[in-house]
C-alpha positions as CSV (number, residue, x, y, z in Angstrom):
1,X,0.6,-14.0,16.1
2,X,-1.3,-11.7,13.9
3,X,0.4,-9.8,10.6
4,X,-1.3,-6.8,10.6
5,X,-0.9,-2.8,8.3
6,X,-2.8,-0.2,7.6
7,X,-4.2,0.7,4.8
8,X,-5.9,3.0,1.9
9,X,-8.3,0.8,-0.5
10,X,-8.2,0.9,-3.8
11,X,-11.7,1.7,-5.8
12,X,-12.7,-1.1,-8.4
13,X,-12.6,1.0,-11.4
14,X,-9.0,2.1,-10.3
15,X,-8.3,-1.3,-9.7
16,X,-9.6,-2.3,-13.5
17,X,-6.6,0.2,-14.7
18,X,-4.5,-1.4,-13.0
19,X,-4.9,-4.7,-13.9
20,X,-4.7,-4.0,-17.7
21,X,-1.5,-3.2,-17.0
22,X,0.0,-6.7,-16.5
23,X,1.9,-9.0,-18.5
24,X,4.6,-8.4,-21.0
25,X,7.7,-8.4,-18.0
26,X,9.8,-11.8,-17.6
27,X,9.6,-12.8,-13.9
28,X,7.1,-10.5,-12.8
29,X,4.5,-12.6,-10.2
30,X,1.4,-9.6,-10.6
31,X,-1.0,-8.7,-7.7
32,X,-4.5,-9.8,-7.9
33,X,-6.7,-7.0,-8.3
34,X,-8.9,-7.8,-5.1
35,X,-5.1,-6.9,-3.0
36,X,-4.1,-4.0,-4.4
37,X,-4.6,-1.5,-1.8
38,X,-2.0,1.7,-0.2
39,X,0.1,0.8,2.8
40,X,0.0,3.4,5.6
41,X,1.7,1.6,7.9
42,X,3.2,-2.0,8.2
43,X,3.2,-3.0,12.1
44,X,4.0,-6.6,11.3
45,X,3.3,-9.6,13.8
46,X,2.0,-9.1,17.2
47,X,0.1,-10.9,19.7
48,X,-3.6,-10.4,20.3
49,X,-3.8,-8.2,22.7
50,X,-1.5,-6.3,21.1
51,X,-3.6,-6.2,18.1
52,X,-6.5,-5.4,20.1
53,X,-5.0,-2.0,21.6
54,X,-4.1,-1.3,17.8
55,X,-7.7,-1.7,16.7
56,X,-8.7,0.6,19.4
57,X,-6.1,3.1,18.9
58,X,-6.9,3.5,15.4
59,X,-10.8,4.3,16.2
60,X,-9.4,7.7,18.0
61,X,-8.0,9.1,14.2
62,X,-10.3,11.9,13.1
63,X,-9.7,13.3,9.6
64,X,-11.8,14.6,6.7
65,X,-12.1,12.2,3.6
66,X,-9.6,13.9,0.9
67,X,-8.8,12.8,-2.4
68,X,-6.1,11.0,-4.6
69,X,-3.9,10.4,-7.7
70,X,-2.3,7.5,-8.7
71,X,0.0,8.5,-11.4
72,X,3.1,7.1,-12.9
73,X,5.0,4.2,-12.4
74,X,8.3,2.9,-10.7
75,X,9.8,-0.1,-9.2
76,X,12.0,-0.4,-5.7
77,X,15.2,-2.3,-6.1
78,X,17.5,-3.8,-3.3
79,X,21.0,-3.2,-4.6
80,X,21.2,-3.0,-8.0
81,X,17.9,-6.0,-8.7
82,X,14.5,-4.5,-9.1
83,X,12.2,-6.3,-6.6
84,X,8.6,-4.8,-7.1
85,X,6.8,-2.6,-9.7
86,X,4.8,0.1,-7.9
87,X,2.3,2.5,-9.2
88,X,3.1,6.4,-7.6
89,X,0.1,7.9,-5.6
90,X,0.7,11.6,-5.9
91,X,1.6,12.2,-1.8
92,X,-1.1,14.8,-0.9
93,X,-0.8,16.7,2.6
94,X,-4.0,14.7,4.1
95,X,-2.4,11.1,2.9
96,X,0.8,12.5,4.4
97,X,-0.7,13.6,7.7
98,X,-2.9,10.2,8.0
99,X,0.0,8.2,7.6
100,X,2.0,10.3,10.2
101,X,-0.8,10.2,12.7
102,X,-0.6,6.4,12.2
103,X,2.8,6.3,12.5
104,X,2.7,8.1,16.2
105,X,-0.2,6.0,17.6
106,X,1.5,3.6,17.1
107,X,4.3,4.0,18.7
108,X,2.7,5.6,21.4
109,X,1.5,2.0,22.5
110,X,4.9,0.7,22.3
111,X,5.2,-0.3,18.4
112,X,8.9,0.2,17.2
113,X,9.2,3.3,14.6
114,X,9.1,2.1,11.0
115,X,12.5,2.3,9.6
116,X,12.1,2.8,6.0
117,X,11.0,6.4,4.8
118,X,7.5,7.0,3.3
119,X,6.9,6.1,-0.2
120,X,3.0,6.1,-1.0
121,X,2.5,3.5,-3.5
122,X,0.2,0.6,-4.6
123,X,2.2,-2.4,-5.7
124,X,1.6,-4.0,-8.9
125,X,3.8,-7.1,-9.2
126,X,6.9,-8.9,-7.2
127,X,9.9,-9.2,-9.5
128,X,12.1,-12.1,-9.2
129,X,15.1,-12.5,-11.6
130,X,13.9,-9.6,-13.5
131,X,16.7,-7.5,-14.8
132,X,16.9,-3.6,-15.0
133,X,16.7,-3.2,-18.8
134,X,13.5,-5.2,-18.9
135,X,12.0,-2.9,-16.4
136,X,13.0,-0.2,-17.8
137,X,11.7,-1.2,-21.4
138,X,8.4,-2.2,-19.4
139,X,8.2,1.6,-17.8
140,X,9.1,3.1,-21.0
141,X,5.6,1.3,-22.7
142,X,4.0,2.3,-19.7
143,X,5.0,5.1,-17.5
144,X,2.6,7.7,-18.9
145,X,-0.1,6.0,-16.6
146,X,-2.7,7.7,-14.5
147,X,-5.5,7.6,-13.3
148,X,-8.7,10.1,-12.8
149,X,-8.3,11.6,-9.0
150,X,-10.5,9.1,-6.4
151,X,-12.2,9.7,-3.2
152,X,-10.8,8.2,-0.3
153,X,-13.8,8.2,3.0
154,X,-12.0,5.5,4.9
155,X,-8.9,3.2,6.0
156,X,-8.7,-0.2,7.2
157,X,-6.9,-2.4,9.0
158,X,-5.7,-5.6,7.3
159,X,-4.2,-8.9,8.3
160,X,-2.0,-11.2,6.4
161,X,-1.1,-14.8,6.4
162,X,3.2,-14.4,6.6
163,X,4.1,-15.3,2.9
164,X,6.3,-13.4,0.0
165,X,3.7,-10.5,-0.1
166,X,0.7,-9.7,-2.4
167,X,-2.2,-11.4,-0.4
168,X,-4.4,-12.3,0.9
169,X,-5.8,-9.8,2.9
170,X,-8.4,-9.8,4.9
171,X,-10.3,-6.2,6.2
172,X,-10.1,-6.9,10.6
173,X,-11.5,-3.1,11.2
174,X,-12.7,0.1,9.0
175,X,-12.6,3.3,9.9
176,X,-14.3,6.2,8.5
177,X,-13.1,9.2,7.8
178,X,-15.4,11.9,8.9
179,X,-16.3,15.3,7.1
């Protein structure tokens, strides 16, 4: 079985900002740089030859590189306990349409429709016992954060070992985005 999602990747310099970003929250476990990236789409584990018609389904998207902003920051909770902190990626119509066009090719091969509603975001650390005043103290010292607007000319598709999240990933097909 192969983990496998798509993906936006994240540009070293935007990665750089992000990384300053970390320390200074109790039970935050941060993402290395080198895995931050933007979901599109989580398809999870599958056989091979599932994978395979994936990777092949994917190399029929055609859509002109566009542009994007990561700006702010939040953090998902289950309940009432904060889980990750996420930086927002201002949801342009081309990220929305490229994730949606994801989302139908792959249930078009038989993939079962991702339950959870879109949220584009780049996570930025896994919380575990962290409570909801020190996040919020942590958002309030940082939640003015953005960075310049970055080109985005391709998306990948990424495997993962099955663990807690946050890497490491490893690139199994790119596809460019065509002007």
């Amino acid at each position: 079985m192969t983990r496998l999602f798509t993906a936006l990747e994240i540009p070293a310099a935007v990665k750089t900002h992000l990384s300053l970003l970390k320390g200074g929250l109790p039970g935050a476990r941060w993402i290395d740089p080198e895995n931050y990236h933007l979901t599109l789409r989580f398809i999870g584990d599958i056989d091979g030859r599932m994978a395979d018609e994936v990777a092949d389904a994917l190399d029929r998207v055609y859509r002109p590189p566009f542009g994007l902003t990561l700006s702010g920051l939040d953090c998902f909770s289950s309940g009432r306990a904060p889980h990750s902190l996420i930086a927002r990626v201002e949801p342009t119509p081309a990220l929305v349409d490229l994730q949606a066009e994801h989302e139908r090719i792959l249930q078009r091969i038989g993939l079962p429709a991702e339950g959870r509603r879109y949220v584009p975001h780049v996570t930025i650390a896994r919380l575990r016992g962290t409570t909801s005043a020190d996040v919020a103290l942590w958002l309030a010292a940082h939640g003015d954060f953005r960075v310049p607007r970055f080109d985005v000319d391709r998306f990948v598709l990424y495997s993962s070992r099955a663990s807690v999240g946050g890497g490491p990933y490893l690139i199994e097909e790119a596809y460019p985005l065509a002007a």
